[in-house]
LUMNURO-635014 format. One record per residue (C-alpha): residue in one letter; residue number from 1; x, y, z. Coordinates in Angstrom, 1 decimal. Layout:
# LUMNURO-635014
A,NUM,X,Y,Z
...
END
This chain:
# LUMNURO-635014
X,1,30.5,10.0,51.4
X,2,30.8,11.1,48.0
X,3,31.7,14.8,48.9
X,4,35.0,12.9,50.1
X,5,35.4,10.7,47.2
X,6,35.1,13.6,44.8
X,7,37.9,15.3,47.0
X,8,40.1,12.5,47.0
X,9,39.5,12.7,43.5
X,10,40.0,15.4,42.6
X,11,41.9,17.0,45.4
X,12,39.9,20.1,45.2
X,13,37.5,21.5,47.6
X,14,36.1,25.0,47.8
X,15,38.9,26.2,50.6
X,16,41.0,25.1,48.0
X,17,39.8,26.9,45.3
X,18,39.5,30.2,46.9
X,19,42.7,30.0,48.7
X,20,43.6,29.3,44.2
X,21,42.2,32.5,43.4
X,22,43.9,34.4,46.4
X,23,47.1,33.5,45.5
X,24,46.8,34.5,42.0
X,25,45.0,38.0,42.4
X,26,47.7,38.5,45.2
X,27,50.8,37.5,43.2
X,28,49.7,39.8,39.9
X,29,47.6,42.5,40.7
X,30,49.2,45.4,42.8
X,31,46.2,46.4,44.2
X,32,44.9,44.5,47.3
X,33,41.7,43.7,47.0
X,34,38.7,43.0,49.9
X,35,36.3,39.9,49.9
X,36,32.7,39.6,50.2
X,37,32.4,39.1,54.5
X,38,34.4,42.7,54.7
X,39,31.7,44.5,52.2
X,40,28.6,43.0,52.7
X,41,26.9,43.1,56.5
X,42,24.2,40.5,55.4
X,43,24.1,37.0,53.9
X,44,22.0,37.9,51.3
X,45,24.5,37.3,48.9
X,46,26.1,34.5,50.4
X,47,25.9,32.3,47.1
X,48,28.0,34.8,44.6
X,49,31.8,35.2,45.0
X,50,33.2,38.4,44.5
X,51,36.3,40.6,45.1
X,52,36.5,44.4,45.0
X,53,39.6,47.1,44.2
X,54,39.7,50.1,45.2
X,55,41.6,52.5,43.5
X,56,44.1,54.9,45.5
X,57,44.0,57.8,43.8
X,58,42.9,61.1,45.9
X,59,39.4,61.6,43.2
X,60,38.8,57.9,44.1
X,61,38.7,57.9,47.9
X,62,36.9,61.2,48.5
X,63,34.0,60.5,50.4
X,64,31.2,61.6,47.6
X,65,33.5,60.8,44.8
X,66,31.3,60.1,41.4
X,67,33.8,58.7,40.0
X,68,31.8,54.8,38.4
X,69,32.5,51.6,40.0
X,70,33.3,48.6,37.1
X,71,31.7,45.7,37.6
X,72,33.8,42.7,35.6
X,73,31.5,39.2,34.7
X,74,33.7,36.4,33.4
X,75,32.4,33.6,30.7
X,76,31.8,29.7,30.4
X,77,33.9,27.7,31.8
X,78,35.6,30.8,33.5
X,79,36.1,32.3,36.8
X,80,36.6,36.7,38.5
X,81,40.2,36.1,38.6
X,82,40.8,35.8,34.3
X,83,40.5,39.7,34.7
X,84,43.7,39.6,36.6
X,85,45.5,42.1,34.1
X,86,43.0,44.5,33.5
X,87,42.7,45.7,37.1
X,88,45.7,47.5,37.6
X,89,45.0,49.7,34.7
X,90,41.8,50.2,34.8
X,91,42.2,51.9,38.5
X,92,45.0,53.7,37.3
X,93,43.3,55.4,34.9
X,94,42.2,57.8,37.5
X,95,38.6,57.5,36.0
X,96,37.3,54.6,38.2
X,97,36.3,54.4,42.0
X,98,36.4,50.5,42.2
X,99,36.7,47.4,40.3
X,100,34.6,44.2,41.2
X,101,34.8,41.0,39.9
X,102,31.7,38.4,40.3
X,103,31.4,35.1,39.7
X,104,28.1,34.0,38.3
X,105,25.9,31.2,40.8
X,106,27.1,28.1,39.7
X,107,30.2,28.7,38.5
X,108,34.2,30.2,39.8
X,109,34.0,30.5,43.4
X,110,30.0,30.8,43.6
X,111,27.7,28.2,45.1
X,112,27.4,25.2,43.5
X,113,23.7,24.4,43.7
X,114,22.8,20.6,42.9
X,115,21.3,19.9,39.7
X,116,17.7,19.9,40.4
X,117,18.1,23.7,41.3
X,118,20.6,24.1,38.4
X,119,19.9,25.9,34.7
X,120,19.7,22.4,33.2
X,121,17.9,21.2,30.4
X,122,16.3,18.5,29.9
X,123,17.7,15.8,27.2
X,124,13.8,15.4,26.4
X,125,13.1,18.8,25.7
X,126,13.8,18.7,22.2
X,127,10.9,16.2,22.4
X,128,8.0,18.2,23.2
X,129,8.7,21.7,21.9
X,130,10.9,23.4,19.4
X,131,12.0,26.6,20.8
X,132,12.4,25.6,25.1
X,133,11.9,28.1,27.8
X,134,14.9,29.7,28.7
X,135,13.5,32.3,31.0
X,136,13.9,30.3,34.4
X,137,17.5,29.2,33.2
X,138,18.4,33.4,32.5
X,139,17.0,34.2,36.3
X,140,19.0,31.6,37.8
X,141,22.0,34.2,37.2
X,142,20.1,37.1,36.9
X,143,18.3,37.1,39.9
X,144,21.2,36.8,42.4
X,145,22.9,39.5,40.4
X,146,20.5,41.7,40.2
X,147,20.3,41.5,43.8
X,148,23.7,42.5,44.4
X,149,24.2,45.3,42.3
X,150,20.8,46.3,44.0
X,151,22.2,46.5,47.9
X,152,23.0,49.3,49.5
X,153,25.7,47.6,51.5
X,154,28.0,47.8,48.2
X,155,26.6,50.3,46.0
X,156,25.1,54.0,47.1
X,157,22.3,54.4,45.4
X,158,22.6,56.3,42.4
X,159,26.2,55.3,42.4
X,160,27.4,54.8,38.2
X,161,28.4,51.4,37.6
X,162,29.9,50.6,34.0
X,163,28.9,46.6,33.6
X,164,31.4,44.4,31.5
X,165,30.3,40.9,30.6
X,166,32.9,38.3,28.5
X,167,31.5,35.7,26.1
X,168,28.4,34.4,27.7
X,169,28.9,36.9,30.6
X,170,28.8,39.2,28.1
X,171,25.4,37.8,26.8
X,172,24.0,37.6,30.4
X,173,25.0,40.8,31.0
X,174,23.0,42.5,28.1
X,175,19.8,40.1,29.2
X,176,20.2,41.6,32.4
X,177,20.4,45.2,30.8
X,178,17.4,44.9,28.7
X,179,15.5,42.8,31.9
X,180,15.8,46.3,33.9
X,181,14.3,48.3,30.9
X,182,11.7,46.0,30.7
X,183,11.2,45.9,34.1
X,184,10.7,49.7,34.3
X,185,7.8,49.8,32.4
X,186,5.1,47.5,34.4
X,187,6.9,47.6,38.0
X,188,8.9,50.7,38.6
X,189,6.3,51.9,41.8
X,190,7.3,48.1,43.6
X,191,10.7,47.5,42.5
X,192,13.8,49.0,44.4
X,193,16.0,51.4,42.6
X,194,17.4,50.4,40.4
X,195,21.2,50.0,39.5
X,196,22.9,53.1,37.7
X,197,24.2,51.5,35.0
X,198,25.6,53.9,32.4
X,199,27.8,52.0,30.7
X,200,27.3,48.3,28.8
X,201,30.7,46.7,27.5
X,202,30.0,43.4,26.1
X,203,33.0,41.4,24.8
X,204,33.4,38.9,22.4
X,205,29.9,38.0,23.3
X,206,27.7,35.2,22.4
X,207,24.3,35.5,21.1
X,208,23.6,38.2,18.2
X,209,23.7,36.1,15.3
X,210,19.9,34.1,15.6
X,211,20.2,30.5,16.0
X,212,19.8,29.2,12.4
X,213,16.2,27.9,11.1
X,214,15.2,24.4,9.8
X,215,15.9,25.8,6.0
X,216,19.2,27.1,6.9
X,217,20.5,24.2,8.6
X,218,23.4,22.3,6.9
X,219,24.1,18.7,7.2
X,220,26.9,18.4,10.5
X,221,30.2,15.7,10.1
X,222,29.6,12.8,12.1
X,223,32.5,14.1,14.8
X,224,30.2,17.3,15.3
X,225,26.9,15.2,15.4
X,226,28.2,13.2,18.1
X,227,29.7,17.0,19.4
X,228,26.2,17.9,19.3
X,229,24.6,14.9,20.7
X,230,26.8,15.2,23.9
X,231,25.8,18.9,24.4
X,232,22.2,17.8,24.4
X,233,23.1,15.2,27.3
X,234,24.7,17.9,29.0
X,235,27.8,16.4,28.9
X,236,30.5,19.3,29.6
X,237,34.0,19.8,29.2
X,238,34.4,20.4,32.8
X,239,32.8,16.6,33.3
X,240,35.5,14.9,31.2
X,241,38.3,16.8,33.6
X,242,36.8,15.3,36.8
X,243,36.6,11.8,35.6
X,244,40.5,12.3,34.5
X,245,41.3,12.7,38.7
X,246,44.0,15.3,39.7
X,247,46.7,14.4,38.1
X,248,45.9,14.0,34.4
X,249,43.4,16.6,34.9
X,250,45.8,19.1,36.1
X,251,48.4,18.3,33.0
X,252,45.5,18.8,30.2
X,253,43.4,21.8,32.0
X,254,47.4,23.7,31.6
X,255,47.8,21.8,28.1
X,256,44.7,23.5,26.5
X,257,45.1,26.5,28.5
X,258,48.7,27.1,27.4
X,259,47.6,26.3,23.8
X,260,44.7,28.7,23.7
X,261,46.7,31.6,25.2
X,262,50.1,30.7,24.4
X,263,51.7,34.3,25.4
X,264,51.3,33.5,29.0
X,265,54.6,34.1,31.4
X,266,55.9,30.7,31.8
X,267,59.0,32.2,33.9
X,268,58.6,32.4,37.7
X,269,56.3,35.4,39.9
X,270,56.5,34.0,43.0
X,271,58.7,33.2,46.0
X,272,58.2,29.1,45.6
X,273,58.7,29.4,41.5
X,274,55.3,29.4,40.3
X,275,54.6,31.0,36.7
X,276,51.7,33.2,35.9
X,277,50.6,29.9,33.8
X,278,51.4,28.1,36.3
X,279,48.9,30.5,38.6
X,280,46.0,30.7,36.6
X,281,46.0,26.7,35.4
X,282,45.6,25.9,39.0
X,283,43.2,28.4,39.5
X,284,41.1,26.9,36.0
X,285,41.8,23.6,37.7
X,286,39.8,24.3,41.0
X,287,36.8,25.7,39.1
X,288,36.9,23.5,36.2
X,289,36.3,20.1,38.6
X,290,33.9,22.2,41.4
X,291,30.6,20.3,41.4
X,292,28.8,21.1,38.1
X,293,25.8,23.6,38.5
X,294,26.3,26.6,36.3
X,295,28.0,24.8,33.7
X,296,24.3,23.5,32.5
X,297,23.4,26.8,30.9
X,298,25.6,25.6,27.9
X,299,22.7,23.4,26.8
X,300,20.1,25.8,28.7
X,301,21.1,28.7,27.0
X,302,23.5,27.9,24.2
X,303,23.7,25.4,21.0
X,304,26.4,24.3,18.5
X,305,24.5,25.0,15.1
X,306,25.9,25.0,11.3
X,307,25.0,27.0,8.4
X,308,26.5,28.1,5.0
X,309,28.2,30.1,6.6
X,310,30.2,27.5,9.0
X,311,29.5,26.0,12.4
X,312,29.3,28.4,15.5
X,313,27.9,28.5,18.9
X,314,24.6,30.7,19.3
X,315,22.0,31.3,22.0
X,316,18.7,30.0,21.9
X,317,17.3,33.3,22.5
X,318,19.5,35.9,20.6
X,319,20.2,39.5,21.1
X,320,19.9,40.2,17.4
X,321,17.4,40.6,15.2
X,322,15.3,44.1,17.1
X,323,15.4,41.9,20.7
X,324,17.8,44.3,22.6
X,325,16.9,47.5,21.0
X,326,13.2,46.9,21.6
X,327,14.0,45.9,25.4
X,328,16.1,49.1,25.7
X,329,13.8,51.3,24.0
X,330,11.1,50.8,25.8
X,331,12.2,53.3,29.1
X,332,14.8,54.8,27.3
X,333,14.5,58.7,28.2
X,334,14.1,57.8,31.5
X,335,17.5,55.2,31.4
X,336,21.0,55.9,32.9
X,337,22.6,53.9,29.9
X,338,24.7,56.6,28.0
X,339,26.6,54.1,25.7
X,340,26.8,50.0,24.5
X,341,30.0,49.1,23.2
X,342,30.6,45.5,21.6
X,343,34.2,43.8,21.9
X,344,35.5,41.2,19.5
X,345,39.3,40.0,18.7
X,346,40.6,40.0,15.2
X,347,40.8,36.5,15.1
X,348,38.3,35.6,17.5
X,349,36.4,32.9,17.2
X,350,33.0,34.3,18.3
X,351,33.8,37.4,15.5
X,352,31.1,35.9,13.5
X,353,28.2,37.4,15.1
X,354,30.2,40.9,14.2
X,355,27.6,41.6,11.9
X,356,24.5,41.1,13.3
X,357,25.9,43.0,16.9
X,358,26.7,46.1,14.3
X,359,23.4,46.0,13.2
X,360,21.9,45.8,16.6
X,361,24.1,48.8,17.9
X,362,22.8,51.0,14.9
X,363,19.0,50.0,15.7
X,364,19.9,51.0,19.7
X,365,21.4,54.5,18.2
X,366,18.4,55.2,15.9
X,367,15.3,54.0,18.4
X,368,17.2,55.6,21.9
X,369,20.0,58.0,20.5
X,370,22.6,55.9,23.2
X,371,25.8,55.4,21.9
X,372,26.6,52.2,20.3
X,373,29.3,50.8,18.7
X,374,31.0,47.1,17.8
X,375,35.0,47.9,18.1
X,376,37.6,45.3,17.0
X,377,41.1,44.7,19.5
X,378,43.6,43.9,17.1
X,379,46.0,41.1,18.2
X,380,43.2,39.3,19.9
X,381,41.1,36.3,20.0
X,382,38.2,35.3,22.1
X,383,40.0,35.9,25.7
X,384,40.9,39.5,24.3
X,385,41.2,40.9,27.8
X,386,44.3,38.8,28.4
X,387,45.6,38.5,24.6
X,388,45.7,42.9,24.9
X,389,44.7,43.9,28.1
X,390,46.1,47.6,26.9
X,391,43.4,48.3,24.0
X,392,40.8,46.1,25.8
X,393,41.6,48.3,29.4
X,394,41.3,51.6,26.5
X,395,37.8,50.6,25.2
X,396,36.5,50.4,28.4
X,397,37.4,53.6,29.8
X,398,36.7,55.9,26.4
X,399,33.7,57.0,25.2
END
C-alpha cells in the first residue's frame, strides 16, 4: 500500500527511473553502451547499477588489449549518468578499453535497502560517544563495490582499472583505495586478487581537511544551527522533494539544478523537444525521490562544521592528517597504484580542503614514491566534470 502511494506521489518508480537514465545516456553520448544482465552471468551484483562503454577503436577491441578500463563513481545526491559528457572523450582518446559508470547501493539506479539495513545514524549517537563508528557505514558501499570490481565476469584479472570518484564518491573511493592496502597486509593468502588499480582520480572530494576540534569550533547562525540540527535528524534534501509530490518537485529539482550549472543546453536534443536540462532534471528527479537508503551516509559519514576559517562540510573520518599515506604505505612496493591525482574547480565550493589534500599527496610521494598531485580546472566549480568536461577528460588521461 504505501509502495503505491509513494508512486502516485511521486510518479516515479524504479522502471521509471532507469528508462530516465536510458534516455539520457542514449540522446548525448555517441557511444552505446551495455547494461548490467548483458555483462554479468550471475546475480551477485544484482543491487549496484551500472553501465559500460566500450571504445571502438582497433587498440581497444583486440582481444588481449591492455589498454585500462575507467571506472566513473558519482557523489551525494547524484547518479552514473552526470558523467554523460566525459564518455565520449575519454574513449576517444585511444588510451582507454572501457568506461563504466556505477551507482553506489543506495543511491542512482542501485537498490534501495530500507533503513534498518541503511548507513544511518542514529540521532542519539551524539549522546553516548564523541567520535561514532563509521566503519559499518563505509562497508555498506564498499563491500558491494569491492565485489564488483573483484569478478571475473567484468574484469580479467590483472586487467588496469583507473578509479575516479566525485565529491563523496571521491572520498569513498580513496577509503576503498587505502581499505585494499590495508587489506594486503593481514589477509592477502585468503582474499581474492585483487583489483589492478593503477590509477586514483579523486575530484573535488570531500574529506581532507579534519573535522574541526571543540577549541576550534565557532559559534554557528541560528539558520545554520537549525541546518545543523536537521542533518543530525537525517533529514535530507532528497526528503523535502518527496513531500513536494511530482509536480512542484519536478519544477524546483530543474530550478536548483539550472541555477547550480547554469551552462546547461536549454535548446532541444531530441525528436519530442526535450533539452539536455531538460534530460538530466528528469533523470535527478527519479533519483532524487527513490526511497531514501544511501542518502543516510550524509550524517553517517559527513557533518556541516564551522571554523575561523568559514563553514564547510567535512567527514567524520578524514583523509588528511597521515590517514591515506599511512594506509597506502603500508604494501606499497608490492601495489599497482602508479599515481593519485586530486581534482578541485577554481571556484569550487569544496576547494577548501585544497590544502590539506596537497599536503597529503606530498606525504604519499615521500613515504611510497607514487605520483601525487592536487590540480586545479579552471572555469569550474564543484560539478567540474560538466562545468569543463575538456580539462577534467585531460587530467584523467595524463600522467
Amino acid at each position: 500500500m504505501w509502495w503505491f502511494v509513494r508512486k502516485w506521489w511521486t510518479e516515479s518508480d524504479p522502471s521509471l527511473l532507469l528508462h530516465s537514465e536510458n534516455r539520457l545516456l542514449s540522446s548525448l553520448v555517441n557511444h552505446p553502451f551495455r547494461k548490467p544482465d548483458e555483462i554479468i552471468s550471475d546475480d551477485k551484483h544484482a543491487g549496484l547499477n551500472l553501465v559500460e562503454f566500450r571504445a571502438r577503436h582497433a587498440e581497444a577491441t583486440a582481444p588481449n588489449s591492455s589498454l585500462p578500463t575507467i571506472v566513473m563513481a558519482h557523489g551525494f545526491g547524484s547518479g552514473l549518468s552526470f558523467f554523460y559528457r566525459n564518455i565520449d572523450h575519454l574513449l576517444n582518446s585511444g588510451k582507454v578499453k572501457r568506461v563504466i559508470l556505477v551507482d553506489w547501493l543506495g543511491m542512482g539506479g542501485s537498490t534501495r535497502l530500507p533503513s534498518g539495513q541503511s548507513p544511518i545514524r542514529s540521532i542519539f549517537s551524539n549522546l553516548f560517544t564523541s567520535s561514532p563508528d563509521v566503519f559499518p557505514h563505509l562497508n555498506f558501499f564498499l563491500d558491494p563495490f569491492d565485489s564488483l570490481l573483484r569478478d571475473k565476469n567484468l574484469f580479467v584479472p590483472g586487467e588496469p582499472i583507473w578509479l575516479v570518484g566525485h565529491s563523496l564518491g571521491g572520498y569513498l573511493a580513496a577509503k576503498y583505495v587505502m581499505r585494499i592496502h590495508e587489506e594486503e597486509t593481514s589477509t592477502s593468502n585468503s582474499m581474492p586478487q585483487q583489483p589492478n588499480i593503477t590509477k586514483l582520480v579523486l575530484a573535488s572530494p570531500v574529506g581532507f581537511q579534519p573535522l574541526p576540534s571543540s577549541h576550534e569550533l565557532v559559534p554557528l547562525p541560528f539558520a545554520l544551527r537549525l541546518f545543523k540540527a536537521l542533518w543530525i535528524a537525517n533529514w535530507t534534501p532528497q526528503a523535502i522533494v518527496r513531500m513536494m509530490g511530482s509536480s512542484r518537485g519536478r519544477r524546483s529539482v530543474k530550478h536548483v539544478l539550472h541555477r547550480r550549472i547554469p551552462h546547461l543546453n536549454v535548446n532541444s536534443v531530441t525528436d519530442d523537444g526535450q533539452s539536455e536540462l531538460d534530460l538530466l532534471s528528469e533523470y535527478l528527479y527519479h533519483i532524487t525521490v527513490a526511497p531514501a537508503s544511501g542518502e543516510y551516509a550524509m550524517n553517517s559519514l559527513l557533518e556541516p562544521s564551522a571554523n575561523k576559517n568559514g563553514i564547510g562540510i567535512f567527514a567524520l573520518e578524514s583523509l588528511g592528517s597521515g590517514s591515506m599515506a599511512d594506509a597506502i604505505s603500508t604494501k606499497h612496493r608490492s601495489s599497482s597504484l602508479e599515481s593519485i591525482k586530486v581534482l578541485y574547480g577554481d571556484h569550487d565550493w569544496m576547494k577548501f580542503h585544497e590544502p590539506m589534500a596537497r599536503q597529503e599527496m606530498q606525504e604519499i610521494l615521500s613515504k611510497c614514491s607514487i605520483r601525487s598531485s592536487v590540480q586545479i580546472v579552471p572555469n569550474a566549480g564543484h560539478h567540474l566534470y560538466l562545468d569543463n568536461p575538456d580539462i577534467f577528460n585531460r587530467q584523467i588521461l595524463e600522467d
